[in-house]
C-alpha positions, 0 to 999 in steps of 0.5 A: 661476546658473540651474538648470533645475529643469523638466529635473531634474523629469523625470529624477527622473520617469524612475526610481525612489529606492533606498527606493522600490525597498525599499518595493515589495521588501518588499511583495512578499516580504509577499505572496509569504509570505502566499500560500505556504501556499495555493499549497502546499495546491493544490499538496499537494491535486494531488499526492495526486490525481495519487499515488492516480489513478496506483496507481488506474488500474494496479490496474484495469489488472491486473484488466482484464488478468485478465479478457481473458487469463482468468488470474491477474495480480499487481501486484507490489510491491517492499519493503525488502531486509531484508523481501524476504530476510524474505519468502523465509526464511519461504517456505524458497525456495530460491536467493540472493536478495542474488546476484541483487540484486548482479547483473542484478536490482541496478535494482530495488533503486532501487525499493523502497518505491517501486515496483510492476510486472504480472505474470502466470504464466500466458498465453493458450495457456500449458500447465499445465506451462508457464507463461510467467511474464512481466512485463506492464510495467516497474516503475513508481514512485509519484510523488515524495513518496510510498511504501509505508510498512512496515505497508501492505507486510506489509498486502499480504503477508498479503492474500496469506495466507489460505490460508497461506504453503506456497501463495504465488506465487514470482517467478524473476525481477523483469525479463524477459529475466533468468536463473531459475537461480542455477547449477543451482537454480532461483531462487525469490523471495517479494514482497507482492503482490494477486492478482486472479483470471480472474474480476477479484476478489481472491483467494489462491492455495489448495489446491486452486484459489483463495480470495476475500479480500474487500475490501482497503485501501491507503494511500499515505504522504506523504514521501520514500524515499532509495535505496541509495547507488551504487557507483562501478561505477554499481551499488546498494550492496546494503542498505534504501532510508531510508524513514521509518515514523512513525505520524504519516504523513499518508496517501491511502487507496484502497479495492479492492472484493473482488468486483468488483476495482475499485479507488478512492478512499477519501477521508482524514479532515481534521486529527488522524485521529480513532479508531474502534470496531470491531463483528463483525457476523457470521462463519464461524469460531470467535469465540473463534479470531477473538478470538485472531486479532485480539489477536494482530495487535493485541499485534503493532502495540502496539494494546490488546487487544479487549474479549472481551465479543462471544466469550462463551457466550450471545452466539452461537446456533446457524448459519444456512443459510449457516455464519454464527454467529448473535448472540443477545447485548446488540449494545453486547457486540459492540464488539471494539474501540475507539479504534484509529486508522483506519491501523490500523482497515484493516490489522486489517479486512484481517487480520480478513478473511484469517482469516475469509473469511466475517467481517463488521465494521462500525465507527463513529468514536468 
């Protein structure tokens, strides 16, 4: 029996063997596992831009709003429920808070951590004795894999503080269209926000007028955040998102220049975050005041307390032309702090510059 082998030849070139398609299976699951952790890199480094440059160009928005308009502009932000009833038990506001979130105000409970929204009291043409109070845009959400961890909201909170809590700004609503009043009582709700006034810098509501608070850091942390579960009625069950506030968060760090109001990037150290040591260059208040101020804070966020050398007698003289103390001691004594991580560096500078508007800090890596 003859047997064309010339035919056979040419099947077997038409196709492939179940090992040769294995062979090349594995191959490229090689490659593909190899070439993963770049892909997620370039994919990780175009989040953390597209996250910054979002929240970037709506704070610059606000401030341009506050300029055209001549008036204040706030960029709300929206924290967990137990911080917003916290907020506005220490205000005293009066109306019920978890009311409205049961009714027309239950949507923004899908934004907490989340979420920010413009808002202005006042408008062109308002009287003083009638404000608009209108939102200038919808609550947006920061892109997904980010969130406001707990210690940028209460950051926020207090950048609102330096004139203390009696002169916050209380929000009747947190949508237009929405009713103001629970029954016959005018609704007030109290949320961290960053003011920006008619000239476009950073300031607190005062008594009278208003207070610049100097320059402002915010991060962005890396993670997600589950909302409320939803009822059956389609409504959130009223309780916190699940947001996770570990210390080790990887973070994207924007800074806001309090003169200008312009907000941008302040770019985040490489690997382990690395600590710094904290010096107070000059100040208004009293260093002693300062001092408590700052281990008050410190004590507060489990940091070690200062070192207190910098407030002793001798280290300071006399005031110059401006109310600044002059520091006449060793300058090594003017090192407040050290080994404090960078997160923590930007919350205590921001608290630092809401106690004392005049205070000056340098720091340096350790």
């Amino acid at each position: 029996m003859n047997v064309n082998t010339s035919s056979l030849s040419k099947r077997r070139a038409g196709g492939f063997t179940l090992v040769e398609l294995l062979v090349v299976v594995s191959i490229m699951l090689l490659m593909l596992k190899l070439t993963l952790p770049s892909l997620k890199g370039l994919m990780g480094g175009a989040a953390d831009s597209m996250a910054r440059s979002q929240l970037i160009g709506d704070l610059n928005s606000a401030r341009t709003l506050a300029l055209r308009n001549g008036t204040p502009v706030y960029v709300v932000f929206m924290p967990l429920l137990t911080e917003a009833r916290r907020f506005t038990r220490l205000c005293r506001g009066p109306g019920d808070l978890d009311a409205y979130l049961n009714g027309e105000g239950n949507p923004v409970l899908g934004e907490q951590s989340i979420g920010y929204a413009i808002y202005a009291e006042f408008l062109p043409g308002d009287q003083p004795s009638s404000p608009s109070k209108r939102w200038l845009t919808d609550w947006k959400q920061l892109p997904g894999g980010f969130y406001f961890a707990k210690e940028d909201i209460m950051n926020i909170w207090e950048s609102a503080d330096a004139s203390g809590v009696d002169n916050r700004l209380a929000f009747n609503t947190l949508k237009n269209g929405h009713r103001r009043e629970d029954g016959i009582v005018t609704r007030k709700i109290y949320l961290p926000y960053i003011m920006y006034n008619s000239r476009g810098e950073l300031s607190a509501l005062g008594n009278p007028g208003e207070v610049r608070v100097g320059d402002f850091y915010l991060s962005l942390t890396k993670g997600g955040v589950l909302p409320p579960e939803k009822l059956s009625n389609g409504k959130y069950h009223l309780g916190n998102s699940e947001r996770d506030d570990a210390a080790n968060k990887k973070r994207v760090w924007l800074h806001i220049n309090g003169i200008t109001g312009r907000a941008g990037v302040l770019e985040e150290e490489p690997g382990k975050p690395p600590s710094y040591s904290l010096w107070v260059h000059t100040l208004k208040a009293d260093p002693v005041d300062v001092a408590n101020k700052m281990d008050k804070w410190l004590g507060a966020n489990n940091l070690p307390l200062s070192d207190r050398t910098w407030t002793q007698a001798g280290m300071w003289g006399n005031r110059n032309d401006r109310g600044y103390w002059i520091f006449i001691g060793n300058p090594n004594d003017r090192r407040a702090v050290r080994g404090i991580p960078r997160a923590k560096l930007m919350g205590l500078i921001a608290h630092l510059r809401r106690a004392d508007t005049g205070i000056e800090v340098r720091y340096q890596r350790d």
